[in-house]
N, C-alpha and C positions, 0 to 999 in steps of 0.2 A: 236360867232356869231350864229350859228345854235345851240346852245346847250340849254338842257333842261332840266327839274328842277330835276329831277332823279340822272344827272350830276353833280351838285351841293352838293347836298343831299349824295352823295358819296363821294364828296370831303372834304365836313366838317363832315362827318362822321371818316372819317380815321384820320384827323384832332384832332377830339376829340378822337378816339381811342389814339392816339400818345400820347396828352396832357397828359388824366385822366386813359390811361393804364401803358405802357410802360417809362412814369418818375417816379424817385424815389419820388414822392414831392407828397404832397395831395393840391388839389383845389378846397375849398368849394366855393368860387364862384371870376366871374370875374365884378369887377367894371369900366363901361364905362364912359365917358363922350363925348357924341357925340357933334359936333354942331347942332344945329336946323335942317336943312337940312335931314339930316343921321338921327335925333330924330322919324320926324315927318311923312319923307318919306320911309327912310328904315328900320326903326326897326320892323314894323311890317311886314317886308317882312322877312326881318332877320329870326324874332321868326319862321315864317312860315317855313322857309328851316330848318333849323339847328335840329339838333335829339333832343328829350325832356330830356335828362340829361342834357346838355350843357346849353339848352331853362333857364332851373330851376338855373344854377348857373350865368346867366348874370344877372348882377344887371346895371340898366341905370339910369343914371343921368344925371338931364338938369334942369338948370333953375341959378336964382342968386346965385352967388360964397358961400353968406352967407349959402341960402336954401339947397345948394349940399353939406356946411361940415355940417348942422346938419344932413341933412338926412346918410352921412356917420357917423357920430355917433353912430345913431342906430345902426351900424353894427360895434360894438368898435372899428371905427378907429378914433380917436380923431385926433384933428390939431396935437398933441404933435407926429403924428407917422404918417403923410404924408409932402411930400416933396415941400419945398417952391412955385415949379411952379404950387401946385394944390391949396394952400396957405396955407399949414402946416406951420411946423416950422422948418422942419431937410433941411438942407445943403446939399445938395448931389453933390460928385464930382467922375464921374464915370471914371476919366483916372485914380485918386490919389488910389479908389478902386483897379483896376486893377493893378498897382503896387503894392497892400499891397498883394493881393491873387496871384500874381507870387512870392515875397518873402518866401509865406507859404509853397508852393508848394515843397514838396522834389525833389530834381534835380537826 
């Protein structure tokens, strides 16, 4: 309610500290798909708060289904390697996952 953009700016700051320090994983960037709304209205507030490292690896995407997988192309994610609800081609069944990686798992 009263809070101010300093507040913010501190929370996604630690935020991104968490993400791109402290995991083992590397993240060159994150692909959005907002709706319109969130495109038109908030992105550009978004980019405004958020620290300029985080700023530089969001990648947004908005518009027809076809225009979002070429533009994902550019950045070699071809249909062959995203998942049917974005309209890739892979199947993904995240309970059947999680059964496969608790089997892995040494007990």
């Amino acid at each position: 309610r009263n809070m101010q953009r300093s507040h913010y700016t501190k929370k996604i700051a630690l935020m991104s500290h968490v993400i791109f320090e402290c995991m083992p994983i590397r993240c060159r960037a994150f692909h959005v798909f907002p709706n319109w709304f969130v495109y038109y209205v908030l992105t550009p507030v978004i980019k405004r708060v958020i620290p300029k490292g985080l700023r530089m690896r969001l990648k947004f995407h908005h518009g027809s289904p076809d225009s979002v997988l070429r533009e994902l192309e550019s950045f070699n994610l071809p249909k062959s390697r995203l998942p049917v609800q974005l309209g890739g081609d892979v199947v993904t069944n995240m309970g059947q996952w999680v059964v496969e990686r608790i089997a892995l798992e040494p007990v």
